[in-house]
C-alpha positions as a printed NumPy array, in Angstrom:
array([[ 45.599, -19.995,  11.937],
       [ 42.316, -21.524,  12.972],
       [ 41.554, -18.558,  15.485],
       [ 41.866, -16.385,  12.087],
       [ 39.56 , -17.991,  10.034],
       [ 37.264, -18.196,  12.874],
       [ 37.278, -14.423,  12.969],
       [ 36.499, -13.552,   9.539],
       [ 33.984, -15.756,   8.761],
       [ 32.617, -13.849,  12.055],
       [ 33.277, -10.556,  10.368],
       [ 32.156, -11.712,   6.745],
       [ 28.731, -12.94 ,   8.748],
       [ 28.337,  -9.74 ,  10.458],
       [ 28.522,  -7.482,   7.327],
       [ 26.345,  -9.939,   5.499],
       [ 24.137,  -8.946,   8.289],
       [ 24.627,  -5.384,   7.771],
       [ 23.78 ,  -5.581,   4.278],
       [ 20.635,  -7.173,   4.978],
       [ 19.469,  -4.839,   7.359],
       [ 20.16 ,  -1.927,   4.965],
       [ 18.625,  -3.641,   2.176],
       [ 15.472,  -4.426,   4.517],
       [ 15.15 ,  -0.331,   5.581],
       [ 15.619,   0.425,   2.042],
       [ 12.846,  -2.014,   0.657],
       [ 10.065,  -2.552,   3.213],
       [  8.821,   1.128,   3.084],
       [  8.964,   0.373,  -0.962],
       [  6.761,  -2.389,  -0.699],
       [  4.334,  -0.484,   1.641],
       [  3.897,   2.002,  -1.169],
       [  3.283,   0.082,  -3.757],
       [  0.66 ,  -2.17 ,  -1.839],
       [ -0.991,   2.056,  -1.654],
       [ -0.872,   2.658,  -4.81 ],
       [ -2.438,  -0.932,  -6.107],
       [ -5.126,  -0.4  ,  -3.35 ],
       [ -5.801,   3.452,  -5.174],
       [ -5.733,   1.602,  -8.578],
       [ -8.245,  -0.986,  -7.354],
       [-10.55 ,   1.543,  -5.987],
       [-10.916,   3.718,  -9.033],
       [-11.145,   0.301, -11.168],
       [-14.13 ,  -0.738,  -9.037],
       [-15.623,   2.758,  -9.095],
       [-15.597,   3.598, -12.87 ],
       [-17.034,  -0.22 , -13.612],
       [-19.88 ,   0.88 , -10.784],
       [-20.361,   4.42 , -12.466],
       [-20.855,   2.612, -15.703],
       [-23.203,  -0.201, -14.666],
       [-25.505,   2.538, -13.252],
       [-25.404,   4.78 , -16.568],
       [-25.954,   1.332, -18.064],
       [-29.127,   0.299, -16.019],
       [-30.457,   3.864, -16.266],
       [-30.372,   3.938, -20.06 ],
       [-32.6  ,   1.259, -19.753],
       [-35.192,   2.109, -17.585],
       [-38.377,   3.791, -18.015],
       [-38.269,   5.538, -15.357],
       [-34.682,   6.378, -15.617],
       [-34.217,   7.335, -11.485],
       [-32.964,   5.225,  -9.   ],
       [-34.024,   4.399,  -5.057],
       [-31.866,   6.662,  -3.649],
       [-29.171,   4.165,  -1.341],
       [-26.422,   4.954,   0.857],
       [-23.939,   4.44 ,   2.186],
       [-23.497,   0.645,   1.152],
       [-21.381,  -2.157,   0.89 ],
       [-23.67 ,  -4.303,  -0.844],
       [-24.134,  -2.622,  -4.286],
       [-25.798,  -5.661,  -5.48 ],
       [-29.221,  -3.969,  -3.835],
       [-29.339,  -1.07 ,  -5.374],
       [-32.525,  -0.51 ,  -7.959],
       [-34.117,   1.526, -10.467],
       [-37.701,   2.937,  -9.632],
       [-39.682,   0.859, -12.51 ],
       [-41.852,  -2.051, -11.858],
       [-40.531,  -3.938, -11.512],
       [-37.361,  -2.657, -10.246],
       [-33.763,  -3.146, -12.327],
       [-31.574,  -4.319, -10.072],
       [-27.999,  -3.135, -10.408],
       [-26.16 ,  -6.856,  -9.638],
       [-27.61 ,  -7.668, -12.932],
       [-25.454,  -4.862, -14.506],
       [-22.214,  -6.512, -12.782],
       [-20.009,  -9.381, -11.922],
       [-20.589,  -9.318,  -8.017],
       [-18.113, -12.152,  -7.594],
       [-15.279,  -9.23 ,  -9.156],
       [-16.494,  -6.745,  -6.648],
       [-14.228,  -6.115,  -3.438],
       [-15.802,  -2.933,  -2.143],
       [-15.593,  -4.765,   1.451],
       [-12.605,  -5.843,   0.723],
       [-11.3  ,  -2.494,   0.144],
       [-13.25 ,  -0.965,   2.969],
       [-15.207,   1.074,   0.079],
       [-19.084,   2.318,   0.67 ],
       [-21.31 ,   3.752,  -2.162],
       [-24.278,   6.333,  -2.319],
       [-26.926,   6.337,  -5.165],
       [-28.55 ,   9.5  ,  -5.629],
       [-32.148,   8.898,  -7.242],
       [-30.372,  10.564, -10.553],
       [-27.559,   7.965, -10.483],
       [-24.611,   9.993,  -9.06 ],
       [-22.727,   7.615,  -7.512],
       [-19.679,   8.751,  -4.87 ],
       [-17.38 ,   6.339,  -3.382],
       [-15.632,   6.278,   0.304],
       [-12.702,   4.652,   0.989],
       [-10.822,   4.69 ,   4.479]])
């Protein structure tokens, strides 16, 4: 009787096992793809907020181009061609920012087009 019970708590333990392990293959890739997607989400966050801070900082210079900059990490540098210069950090929260975070660079064109690369 003892030698029985030993057994199927064996045999319960091994398909509790077994049920882990399927659950694991099922869920792991799941998780993967949703840590994509919130990286994606992130980036185009990040990138409309820096597309916006640029239209914002060109509607208010005089000049209304921008020192052409690229490819950068450190947005926070970028500037408008008055005197003196707007400086784009001033159009942001820096301390939001993850662009190295996320791996992401960004080039200024003097116009303000602004493109974004991401690995």
């Amino acid at each position: 009787m003892q030698q029985k019970r030993k057994i199927g708590y064996i045999l319960e333990a091994i398909v509790v096992f077994v049920l882990m392990v399927v659950l694991s293959s099922i869920a792991v890739p799941k998780i993967g793809d949703m840590i994509d997607r919130e990286q994606d989400e992130l980036r185009a966050d990040e990138f409309i907020i820096v597309k916006t801070a640029v239209a914002e900082m060109l509607a208010d210079s005089t000049v209304k181009s921008l020192q052409s900059t690229g490819p950068v990490q450190d947005i926070g540098r970028v500037q408008t061609n008055d005197s003196p210069p707007l400086v784009l950090e001033d159009y942001l929260d820096i301390s939001e920012m993850r662009s190295e975070e996320l791996g992401c660079f960004y080039t200024f064109t003097a116009e303000g087009d602004v493109t974004q690369e991401c690995p």
